[in-house]
PyMOL Python script that loads the backbone (N, CA, C, O; Angstrom):
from pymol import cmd

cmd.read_pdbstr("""\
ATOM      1  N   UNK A   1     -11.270  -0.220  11.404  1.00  0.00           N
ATOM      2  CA  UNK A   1     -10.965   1.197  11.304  1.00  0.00           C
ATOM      3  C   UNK A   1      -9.754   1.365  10.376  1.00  0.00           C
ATOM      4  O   UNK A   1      -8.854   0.532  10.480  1.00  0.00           O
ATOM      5  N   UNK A   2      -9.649   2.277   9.551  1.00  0.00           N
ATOM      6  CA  UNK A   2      -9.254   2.250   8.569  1.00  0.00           C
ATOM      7  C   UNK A   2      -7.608   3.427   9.826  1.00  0.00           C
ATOM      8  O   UNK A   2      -7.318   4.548   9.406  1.00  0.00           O
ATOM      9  N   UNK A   3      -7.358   3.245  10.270  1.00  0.00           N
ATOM     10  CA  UNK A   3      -6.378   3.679  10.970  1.00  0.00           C
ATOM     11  C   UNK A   3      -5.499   2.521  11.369  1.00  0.00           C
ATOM     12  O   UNK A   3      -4.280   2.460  11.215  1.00  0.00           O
ATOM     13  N   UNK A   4      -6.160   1.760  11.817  1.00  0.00           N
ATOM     14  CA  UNK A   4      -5.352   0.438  12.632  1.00  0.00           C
ATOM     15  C   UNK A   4      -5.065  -0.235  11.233  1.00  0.00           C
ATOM     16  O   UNK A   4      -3.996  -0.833  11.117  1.00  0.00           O
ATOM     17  N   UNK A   5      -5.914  -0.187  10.184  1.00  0.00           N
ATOM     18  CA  UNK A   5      -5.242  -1.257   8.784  1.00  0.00           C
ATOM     19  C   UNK A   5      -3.946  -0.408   8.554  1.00  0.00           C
ATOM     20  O   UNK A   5      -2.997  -1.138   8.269  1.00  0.00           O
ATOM     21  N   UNK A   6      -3.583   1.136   8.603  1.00  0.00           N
ATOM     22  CA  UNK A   6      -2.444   2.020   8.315  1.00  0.00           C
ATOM     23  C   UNK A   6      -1.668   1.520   9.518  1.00  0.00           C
ATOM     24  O   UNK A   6      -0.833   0.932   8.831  1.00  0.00           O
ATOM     25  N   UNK A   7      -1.435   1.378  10.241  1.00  0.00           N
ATOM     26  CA  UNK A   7      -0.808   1.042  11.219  1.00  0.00           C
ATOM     27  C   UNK A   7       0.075  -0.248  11.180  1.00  0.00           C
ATOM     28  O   UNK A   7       1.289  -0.446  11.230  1.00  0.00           O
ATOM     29  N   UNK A   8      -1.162  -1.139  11.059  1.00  0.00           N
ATOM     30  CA  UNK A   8      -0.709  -2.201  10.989  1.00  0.00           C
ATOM     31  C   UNK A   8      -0.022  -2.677   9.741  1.00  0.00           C
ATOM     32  O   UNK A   8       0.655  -3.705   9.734  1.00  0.00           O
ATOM     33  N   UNK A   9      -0.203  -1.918   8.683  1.00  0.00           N
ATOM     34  CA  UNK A   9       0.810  -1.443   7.634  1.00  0.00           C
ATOM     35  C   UNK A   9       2.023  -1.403   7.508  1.00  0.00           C
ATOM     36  O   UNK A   9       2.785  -2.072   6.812  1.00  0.00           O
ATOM     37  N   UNK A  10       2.178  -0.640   8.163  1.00  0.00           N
ATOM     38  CA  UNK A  10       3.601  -0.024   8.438  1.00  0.00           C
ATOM     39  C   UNK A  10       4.443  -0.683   9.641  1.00  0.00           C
ATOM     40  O   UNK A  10       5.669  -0.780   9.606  1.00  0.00           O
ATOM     41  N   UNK A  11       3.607  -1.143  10.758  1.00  0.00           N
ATOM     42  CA  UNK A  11       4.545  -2.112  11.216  1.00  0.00           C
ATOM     43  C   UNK A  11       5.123  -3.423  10.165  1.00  0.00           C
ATOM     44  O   UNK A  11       6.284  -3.712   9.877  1.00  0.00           O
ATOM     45  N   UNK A  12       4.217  -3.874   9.863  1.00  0.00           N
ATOM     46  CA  UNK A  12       4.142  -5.207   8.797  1.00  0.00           C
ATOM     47  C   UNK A  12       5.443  -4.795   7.899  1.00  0.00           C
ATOM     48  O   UNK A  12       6.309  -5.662   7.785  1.00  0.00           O
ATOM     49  N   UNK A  13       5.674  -3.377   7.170  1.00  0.00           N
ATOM     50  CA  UNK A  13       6.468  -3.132   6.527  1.00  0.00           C
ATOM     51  C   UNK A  13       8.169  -3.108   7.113  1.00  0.00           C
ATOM     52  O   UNK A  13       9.224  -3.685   6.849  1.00  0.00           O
ATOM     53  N   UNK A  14       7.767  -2.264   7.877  1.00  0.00           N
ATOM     54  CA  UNK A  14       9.080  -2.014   8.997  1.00  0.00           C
ATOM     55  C   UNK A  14       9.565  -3.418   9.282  1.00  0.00           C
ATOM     56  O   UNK A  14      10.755  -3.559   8.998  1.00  0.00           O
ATOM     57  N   UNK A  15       9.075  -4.303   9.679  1.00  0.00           N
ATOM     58  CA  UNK A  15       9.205  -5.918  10.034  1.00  0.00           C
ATOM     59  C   UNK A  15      10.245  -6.223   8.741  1.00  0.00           C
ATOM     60  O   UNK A  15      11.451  -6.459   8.811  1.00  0.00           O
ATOM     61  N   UNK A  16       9.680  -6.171   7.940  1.00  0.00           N
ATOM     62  CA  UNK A  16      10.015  -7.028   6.307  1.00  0.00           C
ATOM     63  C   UNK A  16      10.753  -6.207   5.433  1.00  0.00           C
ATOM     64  O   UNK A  16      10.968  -6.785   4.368  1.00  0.00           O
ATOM     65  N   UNK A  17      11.330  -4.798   5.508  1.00  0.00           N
ATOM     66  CA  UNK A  17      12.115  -3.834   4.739  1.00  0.00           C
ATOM     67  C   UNK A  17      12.741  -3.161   6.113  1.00  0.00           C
ATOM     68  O   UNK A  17      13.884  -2.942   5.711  1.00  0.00           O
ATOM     69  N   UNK A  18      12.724  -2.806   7.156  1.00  0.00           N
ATOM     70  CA  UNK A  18      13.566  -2.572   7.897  1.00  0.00           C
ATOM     71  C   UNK A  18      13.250  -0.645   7.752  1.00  0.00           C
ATOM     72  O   UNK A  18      13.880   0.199   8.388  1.00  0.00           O
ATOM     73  N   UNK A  19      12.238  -0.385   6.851  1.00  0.00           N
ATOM     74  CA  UNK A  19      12.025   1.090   6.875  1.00  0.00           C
ATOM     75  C   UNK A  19      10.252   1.483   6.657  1.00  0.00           C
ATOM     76  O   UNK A  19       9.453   0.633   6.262  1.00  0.00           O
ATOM     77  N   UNK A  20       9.953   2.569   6.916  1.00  0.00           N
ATOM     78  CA  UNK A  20       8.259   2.992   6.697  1.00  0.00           C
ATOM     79  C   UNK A  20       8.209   2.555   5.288  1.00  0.00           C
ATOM     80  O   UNK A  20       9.250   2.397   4.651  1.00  0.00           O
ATOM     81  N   UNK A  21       7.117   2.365   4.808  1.00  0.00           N
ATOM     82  CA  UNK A  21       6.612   2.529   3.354  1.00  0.00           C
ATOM     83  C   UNK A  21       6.596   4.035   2.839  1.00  0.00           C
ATOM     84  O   UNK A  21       6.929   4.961   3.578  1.00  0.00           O
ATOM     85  N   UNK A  22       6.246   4.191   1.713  1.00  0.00           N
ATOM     86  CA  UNK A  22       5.652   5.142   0.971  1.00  0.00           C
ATOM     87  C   UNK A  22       4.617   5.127   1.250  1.00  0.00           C
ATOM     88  O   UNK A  22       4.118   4.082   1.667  1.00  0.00           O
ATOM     89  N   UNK A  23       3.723   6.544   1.100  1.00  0.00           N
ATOM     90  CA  UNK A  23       2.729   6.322   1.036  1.00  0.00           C
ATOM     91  C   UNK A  23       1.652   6.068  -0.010  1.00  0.00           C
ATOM     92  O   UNK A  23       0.496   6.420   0.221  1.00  0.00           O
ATOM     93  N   UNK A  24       1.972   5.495  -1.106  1.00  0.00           N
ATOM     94  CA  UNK A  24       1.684   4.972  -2.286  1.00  0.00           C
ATOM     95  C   UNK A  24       1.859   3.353  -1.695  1.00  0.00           C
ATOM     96  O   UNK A  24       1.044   2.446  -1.863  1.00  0.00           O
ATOM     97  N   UNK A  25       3.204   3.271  -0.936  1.00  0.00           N
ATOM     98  CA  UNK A  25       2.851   1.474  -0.781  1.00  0.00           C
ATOM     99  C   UNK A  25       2.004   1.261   0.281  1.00  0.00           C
ATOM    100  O   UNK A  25       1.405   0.198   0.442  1.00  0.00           O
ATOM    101  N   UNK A  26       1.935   2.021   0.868  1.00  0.00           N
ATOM    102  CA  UNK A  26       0.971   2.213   2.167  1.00  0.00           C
ATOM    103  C   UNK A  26      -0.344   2.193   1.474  1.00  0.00           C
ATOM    104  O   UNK A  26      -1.183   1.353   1.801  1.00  0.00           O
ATOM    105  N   UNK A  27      -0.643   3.303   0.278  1.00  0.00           N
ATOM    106  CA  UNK A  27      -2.078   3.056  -0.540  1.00  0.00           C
ATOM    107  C   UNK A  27      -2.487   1.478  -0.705  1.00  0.00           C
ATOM    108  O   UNK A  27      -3.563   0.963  -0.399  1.00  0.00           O
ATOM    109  N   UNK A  28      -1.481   0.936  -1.199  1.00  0.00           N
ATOM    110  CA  UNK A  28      -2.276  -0.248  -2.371  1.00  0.00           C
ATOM    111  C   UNK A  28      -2.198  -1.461  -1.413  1.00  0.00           C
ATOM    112  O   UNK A  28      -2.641  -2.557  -1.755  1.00  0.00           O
ATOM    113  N   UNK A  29      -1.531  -1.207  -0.007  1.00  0.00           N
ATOM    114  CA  UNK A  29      -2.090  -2.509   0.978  1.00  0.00           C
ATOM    115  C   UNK A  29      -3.246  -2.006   1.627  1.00  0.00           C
ATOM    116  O   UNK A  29      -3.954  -2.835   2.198  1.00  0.00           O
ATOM    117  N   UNK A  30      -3.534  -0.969   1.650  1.00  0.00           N
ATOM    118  CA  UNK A  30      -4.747  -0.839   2.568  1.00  0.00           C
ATOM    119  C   UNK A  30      -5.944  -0.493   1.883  1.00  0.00           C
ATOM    120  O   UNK A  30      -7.040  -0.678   2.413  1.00  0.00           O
ATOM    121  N   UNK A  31      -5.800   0.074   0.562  1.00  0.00           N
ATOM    122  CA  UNK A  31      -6.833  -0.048  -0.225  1.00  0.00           C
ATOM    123  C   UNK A  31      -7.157   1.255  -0.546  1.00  0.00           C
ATOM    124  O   UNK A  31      -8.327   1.368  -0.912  1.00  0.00           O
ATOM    125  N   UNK A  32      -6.427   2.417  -0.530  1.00  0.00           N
ATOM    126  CA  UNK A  32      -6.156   3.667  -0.822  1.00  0.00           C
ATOM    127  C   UNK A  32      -6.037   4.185  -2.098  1.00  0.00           C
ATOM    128  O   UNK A  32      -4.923   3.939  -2.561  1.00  0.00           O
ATOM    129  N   UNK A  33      -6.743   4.796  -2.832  1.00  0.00           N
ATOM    130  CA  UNK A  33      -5.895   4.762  -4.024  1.00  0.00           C
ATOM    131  C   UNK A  33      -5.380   6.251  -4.015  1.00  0.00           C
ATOM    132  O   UNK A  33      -4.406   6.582  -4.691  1.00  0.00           O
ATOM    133  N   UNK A  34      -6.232   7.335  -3.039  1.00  0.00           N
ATOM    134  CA  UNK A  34      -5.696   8.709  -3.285  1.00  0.00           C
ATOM    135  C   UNK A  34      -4.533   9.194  -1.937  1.00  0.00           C
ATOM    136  O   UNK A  34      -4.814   9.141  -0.740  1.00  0.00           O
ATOM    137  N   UNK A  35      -3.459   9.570  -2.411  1.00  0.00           N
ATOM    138  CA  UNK A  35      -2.287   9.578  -1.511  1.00  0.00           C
ATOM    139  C   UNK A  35      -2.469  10.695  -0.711  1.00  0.00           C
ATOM    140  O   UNK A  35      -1.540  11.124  -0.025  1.00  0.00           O
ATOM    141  N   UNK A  36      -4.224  11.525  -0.730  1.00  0.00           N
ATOM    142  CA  UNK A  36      -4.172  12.553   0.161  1.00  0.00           C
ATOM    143  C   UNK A  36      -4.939  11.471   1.318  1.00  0.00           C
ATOM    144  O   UNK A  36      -4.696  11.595   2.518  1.00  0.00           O
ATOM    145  N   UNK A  37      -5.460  10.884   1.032  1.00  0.00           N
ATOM    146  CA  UNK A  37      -6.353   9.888   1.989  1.00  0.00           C
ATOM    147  C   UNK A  37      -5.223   9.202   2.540  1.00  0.00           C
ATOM    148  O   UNK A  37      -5.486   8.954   3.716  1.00  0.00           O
ATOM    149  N   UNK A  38      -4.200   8.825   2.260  1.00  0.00           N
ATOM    150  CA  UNK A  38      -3.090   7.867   3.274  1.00  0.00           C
ATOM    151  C   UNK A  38      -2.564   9.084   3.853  1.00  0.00           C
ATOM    152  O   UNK A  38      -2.566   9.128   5.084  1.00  0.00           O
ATOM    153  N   UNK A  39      -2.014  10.301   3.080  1.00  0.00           N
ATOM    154  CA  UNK A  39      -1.343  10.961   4.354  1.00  0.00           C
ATOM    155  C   UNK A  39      -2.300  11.542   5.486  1.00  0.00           C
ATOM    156  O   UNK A  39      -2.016  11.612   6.681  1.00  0.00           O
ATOM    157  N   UNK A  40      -3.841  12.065   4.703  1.00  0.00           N
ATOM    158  CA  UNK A  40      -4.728  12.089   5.786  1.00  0.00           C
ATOM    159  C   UNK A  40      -4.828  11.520   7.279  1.00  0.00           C
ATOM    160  O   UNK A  40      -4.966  12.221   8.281  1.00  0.00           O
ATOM    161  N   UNK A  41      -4.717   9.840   7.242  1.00  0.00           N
ATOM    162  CA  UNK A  41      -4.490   8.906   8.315  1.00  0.00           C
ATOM    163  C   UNK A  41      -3.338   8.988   8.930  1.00  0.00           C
ATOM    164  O   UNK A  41      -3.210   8.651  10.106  1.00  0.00           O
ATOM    165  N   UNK A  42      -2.153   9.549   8.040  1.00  0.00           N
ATOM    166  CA  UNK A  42      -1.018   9.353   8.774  1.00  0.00           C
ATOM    167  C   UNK A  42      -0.737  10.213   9.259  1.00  0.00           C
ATOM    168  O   UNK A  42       0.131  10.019  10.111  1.00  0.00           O
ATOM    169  N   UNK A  43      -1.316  11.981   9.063  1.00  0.00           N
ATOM    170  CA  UNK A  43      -1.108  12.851  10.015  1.00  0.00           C
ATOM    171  C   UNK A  43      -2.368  12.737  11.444  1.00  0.00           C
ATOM    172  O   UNK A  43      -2.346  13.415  12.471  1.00  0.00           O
ATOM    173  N   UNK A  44      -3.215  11.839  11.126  1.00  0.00           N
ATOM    174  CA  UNK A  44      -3.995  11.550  12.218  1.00  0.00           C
ATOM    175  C   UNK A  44      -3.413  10.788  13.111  1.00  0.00           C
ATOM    176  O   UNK A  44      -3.597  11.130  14.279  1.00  0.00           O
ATOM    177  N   UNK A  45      -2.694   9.753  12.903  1.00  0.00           N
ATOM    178  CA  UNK A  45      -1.689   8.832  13.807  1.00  0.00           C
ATOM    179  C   UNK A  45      -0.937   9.363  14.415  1.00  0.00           C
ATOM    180  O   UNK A  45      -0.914   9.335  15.646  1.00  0.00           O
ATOM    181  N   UNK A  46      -0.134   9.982  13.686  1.00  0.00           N
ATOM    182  CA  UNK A  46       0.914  11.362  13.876  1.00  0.00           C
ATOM    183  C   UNK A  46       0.217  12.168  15.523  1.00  0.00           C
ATOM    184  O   UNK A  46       0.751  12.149  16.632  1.00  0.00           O
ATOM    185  N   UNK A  47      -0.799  12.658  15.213  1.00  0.00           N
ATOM    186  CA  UNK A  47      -1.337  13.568  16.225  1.00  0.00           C
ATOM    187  C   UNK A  47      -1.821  13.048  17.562  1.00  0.00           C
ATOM    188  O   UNK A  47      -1.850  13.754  18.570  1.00  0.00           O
ATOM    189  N   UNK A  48      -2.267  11.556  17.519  1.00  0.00           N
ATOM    190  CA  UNK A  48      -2.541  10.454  18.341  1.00  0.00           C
ATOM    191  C   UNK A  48      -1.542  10.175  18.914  1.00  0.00           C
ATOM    192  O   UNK A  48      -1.572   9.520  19.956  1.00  0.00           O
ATOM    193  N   UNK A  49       0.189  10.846  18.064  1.00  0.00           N
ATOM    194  CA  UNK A  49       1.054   9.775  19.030  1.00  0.00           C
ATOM    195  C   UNK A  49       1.235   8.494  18.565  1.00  0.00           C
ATOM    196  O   UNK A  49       2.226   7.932  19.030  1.00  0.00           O
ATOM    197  N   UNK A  50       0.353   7.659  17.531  1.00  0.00           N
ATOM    198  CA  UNK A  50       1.220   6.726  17.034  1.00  0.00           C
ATOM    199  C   UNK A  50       2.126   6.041  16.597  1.00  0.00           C
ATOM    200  O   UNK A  50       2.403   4.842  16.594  1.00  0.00           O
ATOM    201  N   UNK A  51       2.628   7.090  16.168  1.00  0.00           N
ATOM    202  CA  UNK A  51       3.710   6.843  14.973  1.00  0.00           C
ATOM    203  C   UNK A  51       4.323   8.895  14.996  1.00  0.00           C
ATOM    204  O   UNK A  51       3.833   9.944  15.414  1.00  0.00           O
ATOM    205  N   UNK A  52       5.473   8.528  14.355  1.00  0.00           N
ATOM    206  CA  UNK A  52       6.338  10.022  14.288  1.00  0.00           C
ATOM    207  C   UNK A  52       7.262  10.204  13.866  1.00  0.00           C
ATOM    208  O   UNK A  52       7.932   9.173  13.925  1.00  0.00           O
ATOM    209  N   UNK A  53       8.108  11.492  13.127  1.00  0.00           N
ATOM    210  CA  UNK A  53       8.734  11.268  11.865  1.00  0.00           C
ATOM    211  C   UNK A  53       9.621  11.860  12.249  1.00  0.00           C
ATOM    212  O   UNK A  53       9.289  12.735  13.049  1.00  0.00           O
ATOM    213  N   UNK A  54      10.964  11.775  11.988  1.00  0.00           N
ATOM    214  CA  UNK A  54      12.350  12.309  12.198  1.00  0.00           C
ATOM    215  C   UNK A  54      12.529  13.526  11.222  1.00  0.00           C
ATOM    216  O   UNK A  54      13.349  14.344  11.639  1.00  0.00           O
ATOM    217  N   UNK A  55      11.949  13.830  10.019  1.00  0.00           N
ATOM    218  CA  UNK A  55      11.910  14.436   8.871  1.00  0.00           C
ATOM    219  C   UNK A  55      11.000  14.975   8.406  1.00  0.00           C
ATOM    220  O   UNK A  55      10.057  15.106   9.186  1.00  0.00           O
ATOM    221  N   UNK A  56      10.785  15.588   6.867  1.00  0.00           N
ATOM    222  CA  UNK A  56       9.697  15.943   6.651  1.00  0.00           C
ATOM    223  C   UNK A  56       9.073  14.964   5.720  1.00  0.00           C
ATOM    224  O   UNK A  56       7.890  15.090   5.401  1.00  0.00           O
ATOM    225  N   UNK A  57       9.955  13.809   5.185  1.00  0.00           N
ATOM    226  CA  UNK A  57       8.899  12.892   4.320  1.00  0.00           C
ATOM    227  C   UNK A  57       8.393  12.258   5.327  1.00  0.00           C
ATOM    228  O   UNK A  57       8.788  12.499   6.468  1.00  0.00           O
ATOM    229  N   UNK A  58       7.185  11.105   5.006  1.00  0.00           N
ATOM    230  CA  UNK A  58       6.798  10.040   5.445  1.00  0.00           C
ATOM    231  C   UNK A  58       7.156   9.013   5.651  1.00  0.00           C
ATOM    232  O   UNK A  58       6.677   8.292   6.526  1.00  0.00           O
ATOM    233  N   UNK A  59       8.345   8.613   4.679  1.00  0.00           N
ATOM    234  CA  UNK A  59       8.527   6.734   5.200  1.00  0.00           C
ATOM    235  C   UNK A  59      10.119   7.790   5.966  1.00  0.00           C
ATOM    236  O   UNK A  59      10.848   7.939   4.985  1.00  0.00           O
ATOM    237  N   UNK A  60      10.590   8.255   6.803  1.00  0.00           N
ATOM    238  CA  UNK A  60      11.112   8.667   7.989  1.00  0.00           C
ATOM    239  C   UNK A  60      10.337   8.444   9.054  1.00  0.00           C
ATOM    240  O   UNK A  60      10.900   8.624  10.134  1.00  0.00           O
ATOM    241  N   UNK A  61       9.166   8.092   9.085  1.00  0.00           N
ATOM    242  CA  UNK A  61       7.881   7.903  10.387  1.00  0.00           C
ATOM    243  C   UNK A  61       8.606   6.807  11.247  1.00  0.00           C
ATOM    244  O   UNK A  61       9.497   6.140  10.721  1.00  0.00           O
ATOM    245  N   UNK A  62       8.337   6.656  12.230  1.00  0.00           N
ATOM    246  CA  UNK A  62       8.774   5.306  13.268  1.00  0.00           C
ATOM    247  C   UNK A  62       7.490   5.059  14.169  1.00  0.00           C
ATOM    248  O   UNK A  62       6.721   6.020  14.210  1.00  0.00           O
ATOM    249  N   UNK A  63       7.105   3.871  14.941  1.00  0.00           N
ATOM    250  CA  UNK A  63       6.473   3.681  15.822  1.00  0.00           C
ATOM    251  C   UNK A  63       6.658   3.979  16.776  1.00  0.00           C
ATOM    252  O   UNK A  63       7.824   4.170  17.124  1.00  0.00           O
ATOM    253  N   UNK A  64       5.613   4.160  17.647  1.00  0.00           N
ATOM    254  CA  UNK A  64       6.112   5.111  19.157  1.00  0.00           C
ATOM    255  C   UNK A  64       5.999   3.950  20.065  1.00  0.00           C
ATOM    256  O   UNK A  64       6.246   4.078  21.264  1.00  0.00           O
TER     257      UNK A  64
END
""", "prot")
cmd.dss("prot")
cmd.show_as("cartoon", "prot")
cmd.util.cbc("prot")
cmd.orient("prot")
């Protein structure tokens, strides 16, 4: 599921930079190339409760 590869993304990132990705770097590990399709997933996570953002960009997101 193309949710859990975003996910598992961004933990992976958070691990190894200490912050969210972009969602451009978030594109090109998961195989994204249009940045409405990554934020697509990431306001779906978002709404699930996965993940959630202190701000209004994206790499402000944290894991829940």
């Amino acid at each position: 599921m193309r949710q859990e590869q975003v996910l598992a993304c961004i933990r992976e990132w958070i691990y190894e930079h200490g912050e969210g990705p972009t969602v451009r770097e978030i594109g090109d590990r998961v195989g994204l190339s249009s940045t409405s399709s990554v934020q697509y997933q990431l306001k779906r996570l978002e709404q699930q409760g996965a993940i959630s953002r202190s701000g209004s960009r994206w790499r402000s997101y944290r894991l829940t």
